[in-house]
Residue frames as qw, qx, qy, qz and C-alpha x, y, z in Angstrom:
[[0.902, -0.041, -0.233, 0.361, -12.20, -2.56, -10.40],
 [0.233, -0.872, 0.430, 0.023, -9.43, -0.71, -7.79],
 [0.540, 0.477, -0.572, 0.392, -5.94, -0.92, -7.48],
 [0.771, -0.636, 0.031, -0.006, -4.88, -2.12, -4.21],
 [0.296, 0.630, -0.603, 0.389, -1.01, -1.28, -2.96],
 [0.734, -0.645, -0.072, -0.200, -0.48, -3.27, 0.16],
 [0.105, 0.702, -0.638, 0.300, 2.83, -3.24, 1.81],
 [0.919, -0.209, -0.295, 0.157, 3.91, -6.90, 3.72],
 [0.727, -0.436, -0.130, 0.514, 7.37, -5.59, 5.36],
 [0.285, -0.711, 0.251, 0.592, 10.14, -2.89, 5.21],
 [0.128, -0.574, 0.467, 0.660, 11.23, -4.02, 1.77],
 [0.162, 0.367, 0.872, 0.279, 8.58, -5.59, -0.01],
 [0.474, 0.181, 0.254, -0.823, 5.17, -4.24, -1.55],
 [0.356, 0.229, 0.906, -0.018, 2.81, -6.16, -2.82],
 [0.296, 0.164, -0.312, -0.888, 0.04, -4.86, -6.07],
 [0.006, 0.374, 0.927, 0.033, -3.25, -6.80, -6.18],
 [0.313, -0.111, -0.284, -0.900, -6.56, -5.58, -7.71],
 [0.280, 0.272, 0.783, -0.484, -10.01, -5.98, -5.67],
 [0.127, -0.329, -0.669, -0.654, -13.28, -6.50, -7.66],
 [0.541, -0.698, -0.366, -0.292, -15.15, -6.11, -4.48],
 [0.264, -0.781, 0.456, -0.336, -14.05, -5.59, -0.63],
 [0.745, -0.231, 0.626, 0.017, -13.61, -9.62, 0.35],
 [0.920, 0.223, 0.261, 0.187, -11.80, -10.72, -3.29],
 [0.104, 0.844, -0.454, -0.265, -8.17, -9.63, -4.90],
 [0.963, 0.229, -0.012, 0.140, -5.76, -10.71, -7.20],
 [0.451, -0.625, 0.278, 0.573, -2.10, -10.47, -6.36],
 [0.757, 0.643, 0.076, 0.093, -0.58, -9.06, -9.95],
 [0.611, 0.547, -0.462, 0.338, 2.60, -8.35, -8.73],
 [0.653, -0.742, -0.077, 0.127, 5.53, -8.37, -6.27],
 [0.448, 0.793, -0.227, 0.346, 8.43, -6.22, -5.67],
 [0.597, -0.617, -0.125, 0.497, 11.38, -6.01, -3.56],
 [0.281, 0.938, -0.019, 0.200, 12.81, -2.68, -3.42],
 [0.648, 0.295, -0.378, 0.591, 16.55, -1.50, -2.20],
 [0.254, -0.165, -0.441, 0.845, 15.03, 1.11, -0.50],
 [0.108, 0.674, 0.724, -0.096, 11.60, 3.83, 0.25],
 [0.108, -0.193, 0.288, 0.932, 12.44, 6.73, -2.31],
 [0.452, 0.492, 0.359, -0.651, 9.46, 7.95, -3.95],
 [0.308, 0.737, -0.429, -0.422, 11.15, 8.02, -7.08],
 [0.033, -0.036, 0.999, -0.013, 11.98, 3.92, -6.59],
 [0.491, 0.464, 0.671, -0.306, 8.24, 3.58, -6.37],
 [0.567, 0.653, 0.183, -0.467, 7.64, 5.76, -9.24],
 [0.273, 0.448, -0.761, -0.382, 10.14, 3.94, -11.66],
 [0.222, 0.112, 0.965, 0.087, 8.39, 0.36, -10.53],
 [0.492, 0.649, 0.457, -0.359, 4.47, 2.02, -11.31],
 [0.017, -0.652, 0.445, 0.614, 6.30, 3.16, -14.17],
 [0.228, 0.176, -0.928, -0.237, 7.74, 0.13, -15.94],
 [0.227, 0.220, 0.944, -0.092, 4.51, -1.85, -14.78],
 [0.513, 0.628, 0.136, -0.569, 2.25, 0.72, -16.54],
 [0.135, -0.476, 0.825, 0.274, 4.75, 0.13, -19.44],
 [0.152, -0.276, 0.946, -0.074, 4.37, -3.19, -19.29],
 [0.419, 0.407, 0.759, -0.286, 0.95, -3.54, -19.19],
 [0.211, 0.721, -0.122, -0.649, 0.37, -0.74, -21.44],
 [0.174, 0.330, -0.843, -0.388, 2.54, -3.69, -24.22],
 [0.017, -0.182, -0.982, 0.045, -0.64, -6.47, -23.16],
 [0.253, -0.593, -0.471, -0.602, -3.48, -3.81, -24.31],
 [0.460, -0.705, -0.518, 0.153, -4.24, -3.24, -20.65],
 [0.037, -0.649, -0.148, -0.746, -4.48, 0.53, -19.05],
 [0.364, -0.384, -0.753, 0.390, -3.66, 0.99, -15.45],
 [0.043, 0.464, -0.061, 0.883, -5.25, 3.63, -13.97],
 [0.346, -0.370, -0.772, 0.383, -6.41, 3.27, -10.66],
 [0.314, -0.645, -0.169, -0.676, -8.63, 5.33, -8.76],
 [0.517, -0.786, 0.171, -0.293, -7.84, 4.27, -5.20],
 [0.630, 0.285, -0.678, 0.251, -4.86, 2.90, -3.25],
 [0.788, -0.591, 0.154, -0.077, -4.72, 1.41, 0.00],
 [0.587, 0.574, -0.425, 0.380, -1.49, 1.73, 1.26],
 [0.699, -0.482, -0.383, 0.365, 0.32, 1.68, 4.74],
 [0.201, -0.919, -0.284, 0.183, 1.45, 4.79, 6.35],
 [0.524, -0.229, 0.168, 0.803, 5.27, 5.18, 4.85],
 [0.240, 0.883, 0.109, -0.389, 4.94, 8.76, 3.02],
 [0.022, 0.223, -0.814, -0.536, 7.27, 7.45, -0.17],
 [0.242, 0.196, 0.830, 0.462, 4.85, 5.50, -1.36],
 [0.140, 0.775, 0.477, -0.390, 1.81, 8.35, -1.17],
 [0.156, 0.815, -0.095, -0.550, 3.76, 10.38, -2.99],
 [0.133, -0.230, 0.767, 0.585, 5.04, 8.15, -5.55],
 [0.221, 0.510, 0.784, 0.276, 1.00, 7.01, -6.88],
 [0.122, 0.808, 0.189, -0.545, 0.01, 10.80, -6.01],
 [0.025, 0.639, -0.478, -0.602, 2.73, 11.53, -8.67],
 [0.030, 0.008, 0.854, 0.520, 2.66, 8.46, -11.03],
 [0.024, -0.508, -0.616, -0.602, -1.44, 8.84, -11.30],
 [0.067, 0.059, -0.342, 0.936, -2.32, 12.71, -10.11],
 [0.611, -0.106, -0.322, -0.715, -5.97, 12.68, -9.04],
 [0.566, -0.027, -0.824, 0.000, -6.14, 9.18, -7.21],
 [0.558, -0.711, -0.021, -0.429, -7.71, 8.85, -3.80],
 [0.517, 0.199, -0.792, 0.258, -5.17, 7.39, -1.37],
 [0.600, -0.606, 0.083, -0.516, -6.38, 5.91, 1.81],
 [0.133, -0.506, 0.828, -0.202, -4.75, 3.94, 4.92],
 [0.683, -0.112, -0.621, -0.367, -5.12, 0.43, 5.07],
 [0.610, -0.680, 0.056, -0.404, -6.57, -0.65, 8.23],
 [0.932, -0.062, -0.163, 0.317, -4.44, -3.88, 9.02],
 [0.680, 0.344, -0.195, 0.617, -1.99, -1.61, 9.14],
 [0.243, -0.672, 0.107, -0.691, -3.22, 1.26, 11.37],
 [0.690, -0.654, 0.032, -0.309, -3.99, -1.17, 13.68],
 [0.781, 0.141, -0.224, 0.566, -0.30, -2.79, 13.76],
 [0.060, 0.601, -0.071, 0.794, 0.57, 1.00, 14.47],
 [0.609, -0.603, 0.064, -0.511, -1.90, 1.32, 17.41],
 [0.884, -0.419, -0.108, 0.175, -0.64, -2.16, 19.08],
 [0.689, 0.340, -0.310, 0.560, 3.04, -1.01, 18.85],
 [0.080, -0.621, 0.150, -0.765, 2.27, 2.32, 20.60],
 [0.820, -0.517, -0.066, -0.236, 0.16, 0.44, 23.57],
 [0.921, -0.022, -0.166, 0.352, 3.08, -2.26, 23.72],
 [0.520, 0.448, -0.141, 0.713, 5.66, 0.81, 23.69],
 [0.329, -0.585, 0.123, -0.731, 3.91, 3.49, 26.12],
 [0.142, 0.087, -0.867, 0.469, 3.63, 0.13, 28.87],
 [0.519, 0.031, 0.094, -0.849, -0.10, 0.13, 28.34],
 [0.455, -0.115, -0.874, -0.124, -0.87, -3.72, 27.97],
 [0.062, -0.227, -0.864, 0.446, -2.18, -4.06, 31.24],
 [0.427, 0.436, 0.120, -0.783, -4.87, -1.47, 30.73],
 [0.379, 0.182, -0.599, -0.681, -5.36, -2.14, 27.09],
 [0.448, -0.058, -0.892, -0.026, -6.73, -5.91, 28.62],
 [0.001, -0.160, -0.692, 0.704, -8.75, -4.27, 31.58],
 [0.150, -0.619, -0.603, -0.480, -12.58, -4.41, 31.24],
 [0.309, -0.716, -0.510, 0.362, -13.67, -2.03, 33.82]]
């Protein structure tokens, strides 16, 4: 079983655990004030904690996350050893902005 981090907006993340690649459960949601590492690593915190009081033992072994560099370093730090990788949904958000930004639509839509 992984951990899955997925980020929805600026001030939300989302925590949901995959048994395979096409199934998750959401187990939590957070809004934050702001993207401090240190805000991430007090919520992995208190939800280890937490879980930690219901016999259960997080310890992940990969996160999929989105590209902000707070939360890398807050699961680097709250479990050292983990594998983070990007999630794709998000890379490609990234990639359309840049086209859209650089004035590259027309191309981007040209088959030739």
């Amino acid at each position: 079983m992984g951990f899955t981090l997925k980020g929805h907006s600026n001030q939300h993340q989302s925590f949901s655990t995959n048994n395979s690649w096409t199934h998750s459960v959401q187990l939590a949601f957070l809004l934050s004030a702001n993207k401090h590492p240190t805000s991430y690593e007090d919520v992995f915190s208190h939800t280890v904690s937490e879980a930690a009081k219901l016999g259960v033992n997080v310890l992940p072994t990969i996160v999929y996350a989105d590209f902000e560099t707070a939360i890398h370093i807050a699961v680097t730090t709250a479990w050292p050893g983990l594998e983070v990788k990007a999630c794709r949904f998000h890379l490609g958000q990234s990639w359309w902005r840049k086209i859209l930004s650089l004035g590259l639509i027309k191309q981007y839509g040209k088959k030739d």
